[in-house]
C-alpha positions as CSV (number, residue, x, y, z in Angstrom):
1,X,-2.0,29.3,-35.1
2,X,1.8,28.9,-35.0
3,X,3.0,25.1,-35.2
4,X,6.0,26.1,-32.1
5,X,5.2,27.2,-28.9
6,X,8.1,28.2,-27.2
7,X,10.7,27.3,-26.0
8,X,9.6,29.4,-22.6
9,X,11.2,29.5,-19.1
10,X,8.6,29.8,-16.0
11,X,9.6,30.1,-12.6
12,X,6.8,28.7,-11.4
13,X,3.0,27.4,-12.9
14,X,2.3,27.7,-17.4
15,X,-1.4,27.6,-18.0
16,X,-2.9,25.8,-21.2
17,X,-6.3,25.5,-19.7
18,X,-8.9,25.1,-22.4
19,X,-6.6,25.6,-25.4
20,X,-7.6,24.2,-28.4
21,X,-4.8,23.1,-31.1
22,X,-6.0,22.7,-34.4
23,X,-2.9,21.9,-36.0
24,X,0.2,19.8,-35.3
25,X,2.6,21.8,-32.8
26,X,5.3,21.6,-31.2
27,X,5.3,22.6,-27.5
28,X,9.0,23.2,-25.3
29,X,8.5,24.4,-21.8
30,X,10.5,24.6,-18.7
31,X,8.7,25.3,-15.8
32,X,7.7,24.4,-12.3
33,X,3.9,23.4,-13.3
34,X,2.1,23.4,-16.9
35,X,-1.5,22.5,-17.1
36,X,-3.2,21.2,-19.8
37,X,-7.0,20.4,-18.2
38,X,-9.6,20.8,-20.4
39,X,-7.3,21.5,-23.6
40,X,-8.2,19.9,-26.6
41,X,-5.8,18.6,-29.5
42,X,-7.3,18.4,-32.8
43,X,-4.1,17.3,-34.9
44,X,-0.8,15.4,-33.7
45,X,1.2,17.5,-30.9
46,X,4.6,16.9,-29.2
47,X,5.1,18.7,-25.7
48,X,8.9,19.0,-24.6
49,X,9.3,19.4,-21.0
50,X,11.9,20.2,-18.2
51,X,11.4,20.3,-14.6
52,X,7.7,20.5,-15.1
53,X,4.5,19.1,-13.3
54,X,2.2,18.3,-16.4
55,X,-1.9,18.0,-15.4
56,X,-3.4,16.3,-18.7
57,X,-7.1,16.3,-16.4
58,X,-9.6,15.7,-19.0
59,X,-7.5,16.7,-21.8
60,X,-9.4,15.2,-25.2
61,X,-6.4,13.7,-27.7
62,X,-8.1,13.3,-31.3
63,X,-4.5,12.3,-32.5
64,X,-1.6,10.9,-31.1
65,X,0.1,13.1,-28.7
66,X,3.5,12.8,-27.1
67,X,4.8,13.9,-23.9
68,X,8.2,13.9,-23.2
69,X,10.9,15.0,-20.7
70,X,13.6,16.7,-22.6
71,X,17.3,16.0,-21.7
72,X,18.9,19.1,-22.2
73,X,18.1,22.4,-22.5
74,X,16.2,24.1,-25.6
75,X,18.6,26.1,-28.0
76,X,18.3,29.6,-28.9
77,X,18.9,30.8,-32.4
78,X,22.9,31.1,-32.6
79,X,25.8,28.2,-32.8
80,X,25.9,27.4,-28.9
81,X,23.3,29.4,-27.2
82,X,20.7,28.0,-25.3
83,X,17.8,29.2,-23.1
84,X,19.0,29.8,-19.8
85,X,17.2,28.0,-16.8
86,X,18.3,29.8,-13.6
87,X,15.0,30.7,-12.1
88,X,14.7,26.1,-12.1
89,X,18.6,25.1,-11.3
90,X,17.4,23.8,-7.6
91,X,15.4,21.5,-9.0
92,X,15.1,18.2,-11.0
93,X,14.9,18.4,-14.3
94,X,12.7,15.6,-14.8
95,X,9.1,15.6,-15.8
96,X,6.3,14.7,-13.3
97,X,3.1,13.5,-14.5
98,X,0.4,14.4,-11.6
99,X,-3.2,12.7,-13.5
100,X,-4.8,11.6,-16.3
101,X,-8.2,11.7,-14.6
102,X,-11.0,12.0,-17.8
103,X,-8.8,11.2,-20.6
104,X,-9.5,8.6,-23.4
105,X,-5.3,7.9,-23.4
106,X,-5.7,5.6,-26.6
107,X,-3.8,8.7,-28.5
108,X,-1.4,9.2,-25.9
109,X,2.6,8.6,-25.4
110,X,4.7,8.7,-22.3
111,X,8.5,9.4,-22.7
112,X,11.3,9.3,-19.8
113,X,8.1,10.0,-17.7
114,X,7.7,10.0,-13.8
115,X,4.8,8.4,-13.0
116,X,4.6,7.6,-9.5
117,X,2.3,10.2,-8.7
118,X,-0.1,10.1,-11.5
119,X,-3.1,9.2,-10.7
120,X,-4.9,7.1,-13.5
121,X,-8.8,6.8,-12.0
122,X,-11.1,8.0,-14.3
123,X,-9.0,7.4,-17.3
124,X,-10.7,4.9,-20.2
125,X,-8.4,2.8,-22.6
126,X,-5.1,2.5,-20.7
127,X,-4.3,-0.2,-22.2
128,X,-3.7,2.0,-25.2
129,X,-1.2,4.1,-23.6
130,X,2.5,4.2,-25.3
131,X,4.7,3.9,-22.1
132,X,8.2,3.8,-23.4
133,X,11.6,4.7,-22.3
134,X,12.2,5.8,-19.0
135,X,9.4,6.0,-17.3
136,X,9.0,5.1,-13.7
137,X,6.1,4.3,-11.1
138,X,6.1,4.4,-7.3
139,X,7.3,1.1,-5.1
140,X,6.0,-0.5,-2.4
141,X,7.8,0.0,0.8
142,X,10.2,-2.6,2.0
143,X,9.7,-2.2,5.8
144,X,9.0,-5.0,7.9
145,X,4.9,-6.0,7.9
146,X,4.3,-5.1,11.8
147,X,1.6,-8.2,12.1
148,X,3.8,-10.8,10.4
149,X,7.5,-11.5,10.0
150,X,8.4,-11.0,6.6
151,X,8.9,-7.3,4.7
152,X,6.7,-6.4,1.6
153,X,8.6,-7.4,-1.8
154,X,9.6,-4.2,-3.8
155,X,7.3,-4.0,-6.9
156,X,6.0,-1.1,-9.4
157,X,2.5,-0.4,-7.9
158,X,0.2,2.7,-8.4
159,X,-0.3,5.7,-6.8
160,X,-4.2,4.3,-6.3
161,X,-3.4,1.4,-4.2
162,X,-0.9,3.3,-1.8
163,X,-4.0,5.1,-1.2
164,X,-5.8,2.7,-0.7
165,X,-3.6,0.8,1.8
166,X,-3.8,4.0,4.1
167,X,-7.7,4.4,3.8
168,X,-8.0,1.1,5.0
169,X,-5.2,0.5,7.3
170,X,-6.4,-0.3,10.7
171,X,-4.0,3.4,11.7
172,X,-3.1,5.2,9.0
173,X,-0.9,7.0,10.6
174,X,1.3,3.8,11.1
175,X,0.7,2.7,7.5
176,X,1.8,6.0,6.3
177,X,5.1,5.6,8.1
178,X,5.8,2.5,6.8
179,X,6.2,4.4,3.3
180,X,2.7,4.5,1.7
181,X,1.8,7.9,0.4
182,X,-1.6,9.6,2.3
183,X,-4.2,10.2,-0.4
184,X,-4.7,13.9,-1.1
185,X,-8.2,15.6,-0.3
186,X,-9.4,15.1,-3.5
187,X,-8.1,11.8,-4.6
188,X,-11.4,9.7,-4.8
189,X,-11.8,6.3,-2.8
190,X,-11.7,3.3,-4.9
191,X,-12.6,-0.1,-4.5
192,X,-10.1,-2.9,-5.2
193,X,-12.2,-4.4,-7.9
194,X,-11.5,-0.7,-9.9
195,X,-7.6,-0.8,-8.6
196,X,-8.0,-4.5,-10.2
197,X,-9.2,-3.0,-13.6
198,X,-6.6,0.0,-13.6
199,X,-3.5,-2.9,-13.0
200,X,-5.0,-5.0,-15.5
201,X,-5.6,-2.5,-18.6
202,X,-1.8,-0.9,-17.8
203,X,-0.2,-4.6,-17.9
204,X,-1.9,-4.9,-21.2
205,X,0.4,-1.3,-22.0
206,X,3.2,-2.4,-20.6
207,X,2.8,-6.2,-22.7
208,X,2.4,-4.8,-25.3
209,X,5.5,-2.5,-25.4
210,X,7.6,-5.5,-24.4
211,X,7.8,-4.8,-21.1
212,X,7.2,-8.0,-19.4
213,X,9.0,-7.5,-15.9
214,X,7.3,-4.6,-15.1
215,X,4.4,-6.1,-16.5
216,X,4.4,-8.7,-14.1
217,X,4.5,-6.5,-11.0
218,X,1.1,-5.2,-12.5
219,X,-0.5,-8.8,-12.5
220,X,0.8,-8.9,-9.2
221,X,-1.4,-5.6,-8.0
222,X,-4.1,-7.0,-9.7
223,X,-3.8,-10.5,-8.4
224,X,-3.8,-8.4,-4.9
225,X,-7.0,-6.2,-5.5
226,X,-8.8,-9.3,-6.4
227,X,-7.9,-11.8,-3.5
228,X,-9.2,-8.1,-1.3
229,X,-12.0,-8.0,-3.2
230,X,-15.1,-8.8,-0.9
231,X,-17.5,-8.9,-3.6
232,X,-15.5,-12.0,-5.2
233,X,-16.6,-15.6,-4.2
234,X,-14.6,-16.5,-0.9
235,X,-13.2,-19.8,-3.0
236,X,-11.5,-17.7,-5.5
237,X,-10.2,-15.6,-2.6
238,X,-8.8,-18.2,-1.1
239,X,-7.5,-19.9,-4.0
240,X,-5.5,-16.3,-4.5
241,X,-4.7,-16.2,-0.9
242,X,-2.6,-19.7,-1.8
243,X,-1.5,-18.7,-4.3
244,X,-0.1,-15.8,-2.7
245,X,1.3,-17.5,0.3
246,X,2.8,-20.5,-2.1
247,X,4.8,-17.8,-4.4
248,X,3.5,-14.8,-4.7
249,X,1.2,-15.2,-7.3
250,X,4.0,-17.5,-9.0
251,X,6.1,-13.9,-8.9
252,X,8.4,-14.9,-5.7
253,X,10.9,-17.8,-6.8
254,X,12.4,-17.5,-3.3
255,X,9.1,-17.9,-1.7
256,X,8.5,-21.2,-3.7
257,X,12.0,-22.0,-3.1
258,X,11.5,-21.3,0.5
259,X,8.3,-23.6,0.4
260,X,10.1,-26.2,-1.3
261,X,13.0,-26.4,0.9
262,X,10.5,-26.7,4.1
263,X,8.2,-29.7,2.2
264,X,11.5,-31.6,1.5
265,X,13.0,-30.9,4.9
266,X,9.7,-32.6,6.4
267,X,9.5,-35.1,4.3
268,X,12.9,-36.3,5.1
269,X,12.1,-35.9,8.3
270,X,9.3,-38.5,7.6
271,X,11.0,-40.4,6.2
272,X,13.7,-41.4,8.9
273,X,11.7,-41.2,11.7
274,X,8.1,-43.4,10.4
275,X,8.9,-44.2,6.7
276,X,11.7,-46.3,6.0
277,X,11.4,-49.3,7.8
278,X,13.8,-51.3,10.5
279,X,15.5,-53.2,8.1
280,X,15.4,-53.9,4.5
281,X,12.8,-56.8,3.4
282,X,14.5,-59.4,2.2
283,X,13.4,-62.0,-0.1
284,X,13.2,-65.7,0.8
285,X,12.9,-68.4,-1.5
286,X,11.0,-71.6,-0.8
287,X,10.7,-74.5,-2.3
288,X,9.4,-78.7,-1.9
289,X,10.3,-81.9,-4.5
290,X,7.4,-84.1,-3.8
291,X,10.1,-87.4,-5.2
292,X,13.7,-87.8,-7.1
293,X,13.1,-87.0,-10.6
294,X,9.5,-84.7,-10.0
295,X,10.0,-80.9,-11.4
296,X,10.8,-78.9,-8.2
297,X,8.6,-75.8,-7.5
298,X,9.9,-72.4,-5.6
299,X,7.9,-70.0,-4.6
300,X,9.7,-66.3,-3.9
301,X,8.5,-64.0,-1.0
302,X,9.4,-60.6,0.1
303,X,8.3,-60.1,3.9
304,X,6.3,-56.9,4.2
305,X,8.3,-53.6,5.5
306,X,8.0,-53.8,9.6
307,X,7.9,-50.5,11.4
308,X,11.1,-49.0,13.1
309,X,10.6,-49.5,17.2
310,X,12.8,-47.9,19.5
311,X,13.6,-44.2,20.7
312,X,13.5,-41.8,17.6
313,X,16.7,-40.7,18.2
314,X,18.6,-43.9,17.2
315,X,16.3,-43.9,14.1
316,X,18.2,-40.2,13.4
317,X,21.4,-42.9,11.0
318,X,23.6,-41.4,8.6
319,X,22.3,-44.5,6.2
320,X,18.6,-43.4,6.8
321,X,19.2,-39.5,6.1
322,X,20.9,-41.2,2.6
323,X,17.6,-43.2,2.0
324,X,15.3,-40.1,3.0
325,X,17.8,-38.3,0.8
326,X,17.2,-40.0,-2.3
327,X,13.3,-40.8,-1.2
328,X,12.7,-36.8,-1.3
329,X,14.4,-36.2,-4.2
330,X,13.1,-38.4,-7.1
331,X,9.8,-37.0,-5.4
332,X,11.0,-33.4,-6.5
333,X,10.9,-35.2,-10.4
334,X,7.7,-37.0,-9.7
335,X,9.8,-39.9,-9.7
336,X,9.6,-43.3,-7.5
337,X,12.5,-43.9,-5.7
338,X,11.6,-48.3,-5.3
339,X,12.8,-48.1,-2.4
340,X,11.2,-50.3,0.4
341,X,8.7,-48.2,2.7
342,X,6.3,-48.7,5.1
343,X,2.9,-47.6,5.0
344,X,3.5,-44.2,6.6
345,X,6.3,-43.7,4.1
346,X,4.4,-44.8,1.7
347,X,1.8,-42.2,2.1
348,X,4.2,-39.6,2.4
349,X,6.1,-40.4,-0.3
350,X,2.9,-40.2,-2.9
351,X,1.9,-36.9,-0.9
352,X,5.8,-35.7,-1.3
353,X,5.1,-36.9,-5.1
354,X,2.1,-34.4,-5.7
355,X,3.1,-30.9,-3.8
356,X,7.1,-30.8,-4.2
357,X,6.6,-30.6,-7.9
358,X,4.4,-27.9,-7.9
359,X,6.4,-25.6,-5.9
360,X,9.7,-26.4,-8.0
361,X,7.3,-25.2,-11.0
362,X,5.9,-22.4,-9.7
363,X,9.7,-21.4,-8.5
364,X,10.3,-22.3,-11.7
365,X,7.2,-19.9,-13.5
366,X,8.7,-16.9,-11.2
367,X,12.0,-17.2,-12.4
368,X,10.8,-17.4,-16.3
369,X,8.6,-14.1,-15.3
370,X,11.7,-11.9,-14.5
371,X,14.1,-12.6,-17.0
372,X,10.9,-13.6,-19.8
373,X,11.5,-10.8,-23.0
């Protein structure tokens, strides 16, 4: 068997069904379609596409084989000639990669690769794949949710879960609107404990070719697939639900932000209206000499705080907001401000002391996840 096939120009669909390559080759192809189901590679291969839809569907790699979109087109014997492409000029020349349903992908390597139509159910070690350069997946949409008021954050998700969404969408037509993709009649139904399995064994990919962004919007699918995962104990759920809602999985800085800007604003809040009290205690110092000449004794007293009285609004002081301030903020540090409460303030203050550093490190944990190498 020859080690080159090609370079070829199709108009429209290259078959490789069931081929079997026994030693290493070289394959360059431009075409509409090229499937390789069933096809077997026995030694290391490299296939060169342009324009192309590539099936791998229970393709068997023995060695590693690389798939890659090729920039430019393939030269013909001669100083400047190349193969000309005018049956594909209309279209993209990038290279689409529709499923790697049945394949053990631990041999396999993705280059400049669209992938956000492959569908990966039914593939095993995917935490083996090679995704490198650039290769993209599908996004969420970023319309406006219709139940609640906030939009979807944009993130790298799977072809699976858009599918998924629409299936159990209370009216898929409206979900599909909203930008996720209807499944295809023969895309199979999965659970969100499988979509949880696909996320977590491609973020082990993606981690371990340095990818950490992208790998994070992965934990974030999988994190997602879990806390919508029935079959999980409802306190885990609802830990993830919190954890969701807090900062997106500790992926949203301006959720935590957001969060952290509302607990402070309350706690000021608090603070002038119940927790600083009317005045500031002061101490008194007390003392007796029982005759001329006897050792005199003082005792020192600081009067408990007494509660503010009177209409909140004359509680609303320039002085207290300053007090509140600086209350609030050594709170953020888990720090005690010693400044004089009362027992409401008090409370607050050790509640304020507990949740407001969290959400500064979880804003904190989502920032470090974006720009982490």
């Amino acid at each position: 068997m020859a080690s080159h096939l090609g370079p070829l120009v199709c108009g429209e669909r290259v078959v490789l069904d069931g081929a079997v390559f026994q030693q290493p080759v070289t394959v360059e192809i431009a075409a509409r379609q090229v499937s390789c189901a069933r096809t077997r590679w026995a030694s290391t291969a490299t296939l060169q596409l342009r324009y192309a839809e590539l099936d791998l569907r229970d393709a068997v790699f023995e060695y590693p084989v690389l798939a890659a979109a090729r920039p430019t087109p393939f030269p013909l014997p001669g100083p400047t000639a190349v193969l000309p492409e005018r049956q594909l000029s209309s279209l993209e020349p990038g290279v689409r990669l529709s499923t790697v349903g049945g394949v053990d992908a631990a041999h396999l390597a993705l280059h400049d690769i669209d992938l956000s139509g492959c569908r990966f159910a039914g593939a095993v070690h995917l935490d083996q794949l090679k995704v490198d350069g650039w290769c993209t997946f599908t996004t969420t949409p970023t319309t406006w949710n219709h139940r609640l008021p906030w939009r979807w954050s944009r993130r790298n998700t799977l072809t699976e879960e858009h599918h998924w969404r629409v299936r159990t969408a209370h009216h898929p037509d409206r979900a599909t609107a909203r930008g996720w993709t209807n499944p295809p009649p023969d895309a199979p139904a999965l659970k969100p404990a499988a979509l949880a399995t696909l996320y977590r064994q491609l973020r082990k990919s993606l981690e371990d070719g340095k990818n950490e962004p992208d790998a994070a919007d992965f934990y974030y699918g999988e994190c997602e697939m879990r806390r919508h995962d029935t079959t999980r104990p409802r306190g885990e759920r609802a830990l993830l639900t919190a954890y969701w809602a807090l900062s997106g999985y500790g992926l949203r800085a301006t959720r935590a932000l957001a969060w952290l800007g509302a607990s402070m604003a309350i706690t000021i809040a608090v603070m002038m209206l119940w927790g600083l009290p009317a005045d500031d205690p002061k101490p008194t110092l007390t003392g007796r000499q029982a005759a001329v000449g006897h050792k005199v004794v003082l005792t020192t007293d600081t009067p408990d705080p007494v509660n503010p009285t009177g209409p909140l609004r004359e509680r609303v002081t320039t002085k207290r907001l300053e007090k509140s301030l600086r209350v609030v903020i050594n709170s953020v540090v888990f720090r005690s401000s010693g400044q004089d409460l009362t027992t409401a303030g008090t409370y607050t203050e050790m509640t304020s002391r507990l949740t407001e550093p969290a959400l500064l490190g979880l804003a904190i944990l989502a920032i470090r996840s974006r720009i982490k190498r």
